[in-house]
MARTITI-941081 format. One record per residue (C-alpha): x, y, z; residue in one letter; residue number from 1. Coordinates in Angstrom, 1 decimal, padded with zeros to 4 digits. Layout:
REM MARTITI-941081
<node x="X" y="Y" z="Z" res="A" n="NUM"/>
...
This chain:
REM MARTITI-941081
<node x="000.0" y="000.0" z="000.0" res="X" n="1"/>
<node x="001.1" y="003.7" z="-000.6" res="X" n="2"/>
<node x="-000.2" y="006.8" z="-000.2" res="X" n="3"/>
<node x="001.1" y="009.9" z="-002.1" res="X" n="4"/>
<node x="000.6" y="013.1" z="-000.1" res="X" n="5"/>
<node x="000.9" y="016.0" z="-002.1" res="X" n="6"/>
<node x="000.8" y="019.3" z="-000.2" res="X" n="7"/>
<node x="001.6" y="022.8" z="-001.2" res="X" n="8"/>
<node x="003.1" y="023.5" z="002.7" res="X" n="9"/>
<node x="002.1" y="023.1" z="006.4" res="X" n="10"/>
<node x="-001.1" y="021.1" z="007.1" res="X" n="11"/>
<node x="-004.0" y="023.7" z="008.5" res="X" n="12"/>
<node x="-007.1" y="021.4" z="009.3" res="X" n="13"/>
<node x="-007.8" y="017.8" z="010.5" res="X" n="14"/>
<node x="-004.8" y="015.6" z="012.7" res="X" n="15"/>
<node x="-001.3" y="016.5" z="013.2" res="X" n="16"/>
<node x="000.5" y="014.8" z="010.3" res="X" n="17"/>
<node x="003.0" y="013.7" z="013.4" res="X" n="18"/>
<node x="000.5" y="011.5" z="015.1" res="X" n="19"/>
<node x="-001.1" y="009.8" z="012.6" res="X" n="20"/>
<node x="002.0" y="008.4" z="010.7" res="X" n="21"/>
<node x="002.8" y="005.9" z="013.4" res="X" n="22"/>
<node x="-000.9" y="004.0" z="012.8" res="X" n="23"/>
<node x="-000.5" y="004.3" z="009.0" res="X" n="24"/>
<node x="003.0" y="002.6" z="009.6" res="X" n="25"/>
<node x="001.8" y="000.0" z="011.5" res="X" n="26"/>
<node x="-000.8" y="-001.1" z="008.5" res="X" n="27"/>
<node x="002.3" y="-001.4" z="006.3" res="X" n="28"/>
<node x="001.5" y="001.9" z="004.3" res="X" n="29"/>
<node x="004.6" y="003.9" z="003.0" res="X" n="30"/>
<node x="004.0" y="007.6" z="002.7" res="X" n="31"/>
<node x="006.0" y="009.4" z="-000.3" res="X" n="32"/>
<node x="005.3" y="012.8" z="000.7" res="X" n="33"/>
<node x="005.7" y="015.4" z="-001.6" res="X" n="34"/>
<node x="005.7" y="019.4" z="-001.5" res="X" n="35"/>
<node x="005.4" y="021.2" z="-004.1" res="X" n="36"/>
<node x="006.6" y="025.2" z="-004.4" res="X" n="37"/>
<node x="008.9" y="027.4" z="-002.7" res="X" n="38"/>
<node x="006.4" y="028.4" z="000.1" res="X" n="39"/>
<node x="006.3" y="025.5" z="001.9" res="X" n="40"/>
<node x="007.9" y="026.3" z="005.7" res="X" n="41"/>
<node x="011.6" y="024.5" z="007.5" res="X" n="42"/>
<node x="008.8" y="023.1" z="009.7" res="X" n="43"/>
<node x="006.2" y="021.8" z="007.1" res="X" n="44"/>
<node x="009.3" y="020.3" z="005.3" res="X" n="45"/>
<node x="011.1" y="018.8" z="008.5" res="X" n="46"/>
<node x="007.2" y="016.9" z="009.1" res="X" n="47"/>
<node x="006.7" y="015.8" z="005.6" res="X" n="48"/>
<node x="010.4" y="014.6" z="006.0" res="X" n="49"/>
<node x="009.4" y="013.0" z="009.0" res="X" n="50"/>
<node x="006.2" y="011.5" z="008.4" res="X" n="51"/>
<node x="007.9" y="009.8" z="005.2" res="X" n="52"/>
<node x="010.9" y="008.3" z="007.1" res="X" n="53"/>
<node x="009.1" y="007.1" z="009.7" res="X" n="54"/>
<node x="006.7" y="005.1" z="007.2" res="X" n="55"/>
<node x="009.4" y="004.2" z="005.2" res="X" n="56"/>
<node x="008.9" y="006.3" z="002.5" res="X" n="57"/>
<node x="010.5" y="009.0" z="000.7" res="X" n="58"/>
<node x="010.5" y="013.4" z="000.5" res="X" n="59"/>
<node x="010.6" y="014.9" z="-002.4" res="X" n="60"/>
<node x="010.8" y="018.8" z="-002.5" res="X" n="61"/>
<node x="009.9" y="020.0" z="-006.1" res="X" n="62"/>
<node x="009.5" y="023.7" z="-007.5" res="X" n="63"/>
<node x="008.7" y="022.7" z="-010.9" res="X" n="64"/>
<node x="006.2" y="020.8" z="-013.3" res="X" n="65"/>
<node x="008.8" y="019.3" z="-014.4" res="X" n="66"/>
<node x="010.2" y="017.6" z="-011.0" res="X" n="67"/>
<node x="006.9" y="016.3" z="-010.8" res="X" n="68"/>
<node x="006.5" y="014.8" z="-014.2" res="X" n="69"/>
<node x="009.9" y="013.1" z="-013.4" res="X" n="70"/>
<node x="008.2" y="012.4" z="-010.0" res="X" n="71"/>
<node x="005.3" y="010.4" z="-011.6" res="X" n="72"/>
<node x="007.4" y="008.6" z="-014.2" res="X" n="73"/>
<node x="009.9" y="007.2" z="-011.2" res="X" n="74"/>
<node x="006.7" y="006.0" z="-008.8" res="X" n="75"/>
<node x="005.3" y="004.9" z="-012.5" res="X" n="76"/>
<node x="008.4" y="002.5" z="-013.3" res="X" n="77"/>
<node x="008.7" y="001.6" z="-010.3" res="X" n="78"/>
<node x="005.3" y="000.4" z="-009.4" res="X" n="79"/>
<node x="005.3" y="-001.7" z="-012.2" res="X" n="80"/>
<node x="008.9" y="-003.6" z="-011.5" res="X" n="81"/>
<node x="010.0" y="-001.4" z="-015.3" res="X" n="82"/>
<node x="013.3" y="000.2" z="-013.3" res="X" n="83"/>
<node x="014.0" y="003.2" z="-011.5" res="X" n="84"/>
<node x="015.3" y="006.5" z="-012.6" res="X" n="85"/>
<node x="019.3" y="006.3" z="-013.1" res="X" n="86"/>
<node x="019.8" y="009.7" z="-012.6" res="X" n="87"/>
<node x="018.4" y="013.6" z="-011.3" res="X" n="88"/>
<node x="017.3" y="015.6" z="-014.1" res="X" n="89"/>
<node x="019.4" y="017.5" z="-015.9" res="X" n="90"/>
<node x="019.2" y="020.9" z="-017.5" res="X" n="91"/>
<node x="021.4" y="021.1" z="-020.9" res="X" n="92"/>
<node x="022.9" y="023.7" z="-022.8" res="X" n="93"/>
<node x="022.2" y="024.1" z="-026.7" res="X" n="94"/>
<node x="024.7" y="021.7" z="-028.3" res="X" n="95"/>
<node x="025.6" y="019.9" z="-025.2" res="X" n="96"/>
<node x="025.3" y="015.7" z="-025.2" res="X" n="97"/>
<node x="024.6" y="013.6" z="-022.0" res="X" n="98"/>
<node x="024.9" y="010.0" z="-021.8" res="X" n="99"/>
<node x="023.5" y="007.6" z="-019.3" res="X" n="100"/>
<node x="024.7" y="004.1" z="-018.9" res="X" n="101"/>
<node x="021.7" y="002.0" z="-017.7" res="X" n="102"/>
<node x="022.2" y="-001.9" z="-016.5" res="X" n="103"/>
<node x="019.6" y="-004.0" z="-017.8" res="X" n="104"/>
<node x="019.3" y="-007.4" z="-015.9" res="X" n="105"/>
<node x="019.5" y="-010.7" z="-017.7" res="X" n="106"/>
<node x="015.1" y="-012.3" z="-018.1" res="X" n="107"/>
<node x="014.2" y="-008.2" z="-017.8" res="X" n="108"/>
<node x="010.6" y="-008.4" z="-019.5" res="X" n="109"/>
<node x="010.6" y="-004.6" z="-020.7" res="X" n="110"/>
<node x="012.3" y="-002.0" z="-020.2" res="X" n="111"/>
<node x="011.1" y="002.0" z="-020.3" res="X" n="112"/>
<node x="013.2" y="004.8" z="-021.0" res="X" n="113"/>
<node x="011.9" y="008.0" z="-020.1" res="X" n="114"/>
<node x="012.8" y="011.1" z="-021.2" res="X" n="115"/>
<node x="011.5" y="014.9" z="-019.8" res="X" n="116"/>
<node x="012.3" y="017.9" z="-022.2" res="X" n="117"/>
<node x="010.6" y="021.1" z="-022.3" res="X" n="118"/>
<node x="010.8" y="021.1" z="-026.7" res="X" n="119"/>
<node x="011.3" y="018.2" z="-028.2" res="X" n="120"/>
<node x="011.9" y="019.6" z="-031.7" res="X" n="121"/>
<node x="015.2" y="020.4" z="-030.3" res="X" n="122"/>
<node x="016.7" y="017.5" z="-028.6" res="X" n="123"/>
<node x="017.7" y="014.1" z="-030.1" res="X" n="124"/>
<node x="017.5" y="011.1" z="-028.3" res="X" n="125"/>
<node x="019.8" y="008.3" z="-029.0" res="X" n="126"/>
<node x="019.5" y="004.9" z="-027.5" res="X" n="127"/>
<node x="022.6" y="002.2" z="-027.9" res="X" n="128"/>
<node x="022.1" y="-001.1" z="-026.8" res="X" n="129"/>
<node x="024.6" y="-003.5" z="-025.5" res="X" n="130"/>
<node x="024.9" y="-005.4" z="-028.4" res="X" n="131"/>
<node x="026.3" y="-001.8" z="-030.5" res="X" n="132"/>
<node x="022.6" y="-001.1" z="-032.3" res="X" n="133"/>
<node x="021.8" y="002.8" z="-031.9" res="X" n="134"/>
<node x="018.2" y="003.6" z="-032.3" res="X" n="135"/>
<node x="017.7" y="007.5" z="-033.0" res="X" n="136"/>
<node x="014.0" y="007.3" z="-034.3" res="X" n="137"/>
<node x="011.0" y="006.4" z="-033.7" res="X" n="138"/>
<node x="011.1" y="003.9" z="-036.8" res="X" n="139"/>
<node x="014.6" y="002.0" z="-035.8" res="X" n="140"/>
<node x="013.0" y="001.5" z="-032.3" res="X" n="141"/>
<node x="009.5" y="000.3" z="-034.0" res="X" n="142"/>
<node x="011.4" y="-001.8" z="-036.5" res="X" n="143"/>
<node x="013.4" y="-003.5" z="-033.3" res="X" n="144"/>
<node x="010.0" y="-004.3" z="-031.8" res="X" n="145"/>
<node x="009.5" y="-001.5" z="-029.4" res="X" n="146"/>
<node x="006.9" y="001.4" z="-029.1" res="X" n="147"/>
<node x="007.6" y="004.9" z="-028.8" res="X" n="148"/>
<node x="004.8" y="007.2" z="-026.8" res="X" n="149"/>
<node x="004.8" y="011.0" z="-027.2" res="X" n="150"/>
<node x="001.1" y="011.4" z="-025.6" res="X" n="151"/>
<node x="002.1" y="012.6" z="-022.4" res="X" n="152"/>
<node x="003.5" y="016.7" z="-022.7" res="X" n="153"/>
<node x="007.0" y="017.4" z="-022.4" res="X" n="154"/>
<node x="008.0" y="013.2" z="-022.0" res="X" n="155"/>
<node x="009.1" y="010.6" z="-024.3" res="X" n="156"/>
<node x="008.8" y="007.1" z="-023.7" res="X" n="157"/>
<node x="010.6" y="004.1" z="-025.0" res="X" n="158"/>
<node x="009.9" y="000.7" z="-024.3" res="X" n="159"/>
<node x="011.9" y="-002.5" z="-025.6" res="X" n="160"/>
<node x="010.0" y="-006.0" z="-024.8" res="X" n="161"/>
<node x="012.4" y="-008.4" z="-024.0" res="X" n="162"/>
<node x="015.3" y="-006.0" z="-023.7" res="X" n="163"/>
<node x="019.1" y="-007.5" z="-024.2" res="X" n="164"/>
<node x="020.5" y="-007.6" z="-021.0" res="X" n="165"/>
<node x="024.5" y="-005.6" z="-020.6" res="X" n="166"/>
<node x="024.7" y="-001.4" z="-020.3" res="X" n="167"/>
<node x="022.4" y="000.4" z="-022.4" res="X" n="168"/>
């Protein structure tokens, strides 16, 4: 069971967060607690830091829609056993190139690689797998029996079924 609390700073009506994560912790729920904005107090934060440690969950301070896309797509991939985020976002430059080794275990099922931009018409994404084959389109990953999904605003998605295990 988990519960995402989503807050935009210091609780103002019902039970003192304090007290009621002990019960919820003794049910087995973890509490990712999340505040979003700048306005959110040293003693809000320290309580939705505390509430989530003592549930065993996690605190995530964001000031951006962006963190909390990101957010979404780590609980997302991890929820469904598709990996966990390798790495913090990261803000590039024009004409700057990242790369991000990701291990892929051998009898993975899937695998999803997301990717948060703000234009997409101005990035390219290149993915290498172990075995040397770059995809850089959506066609070479289609053709290699993956998907690529640009629904969601400002993310890109790419799944491989059955993904060769080694360093992506």
């Amino acid at each position: 069971e988990l519960i995402v609390l989503l807050t935009d700073g210091d609780y103002n009506t019902g039970p003192d967060p304090m007290t009621v994560a002990p019960a919820i912790a003794l049910q087995g729920v973890t509490v990712l607690t999340v505040g979003v904005g700048s306005g959110i107090s040293d003693s809000g934060q320290s309580v939705l830091q505390s509430v989530a440690a003592r549930t065993g969950g996690k605190y995530f301070g964001l000031s951006s829609s962006f963190g909390l896309l990101a957010l979404f797509f780590q609980m997302w991939a991890e929820g469904t056993g598709n990996g966990l985020l390798t790495r913090a976002p990261l803000t590039l430059g024009p004409s700057v190139s990242q790369s991000t080794s990701v291990l892929v275990e051998p009898g993975s099922q899937s695998i999803t690689f997301g990717v948060s931009i703000s234009n997409s018409a101005a990035v390219s994404i290149s993915l290498q797998a172990p075995n040397g084959a770059v995809y850089s389109s959506d066609g070479a990953v289609a053709a290699a029996g993956g998907s690529v999904n640009r629904t969601i605003p400002n993310i890109v998605l790419f799944t491989f079924p059955n993904p060769q295990s080694g360093s992506w």
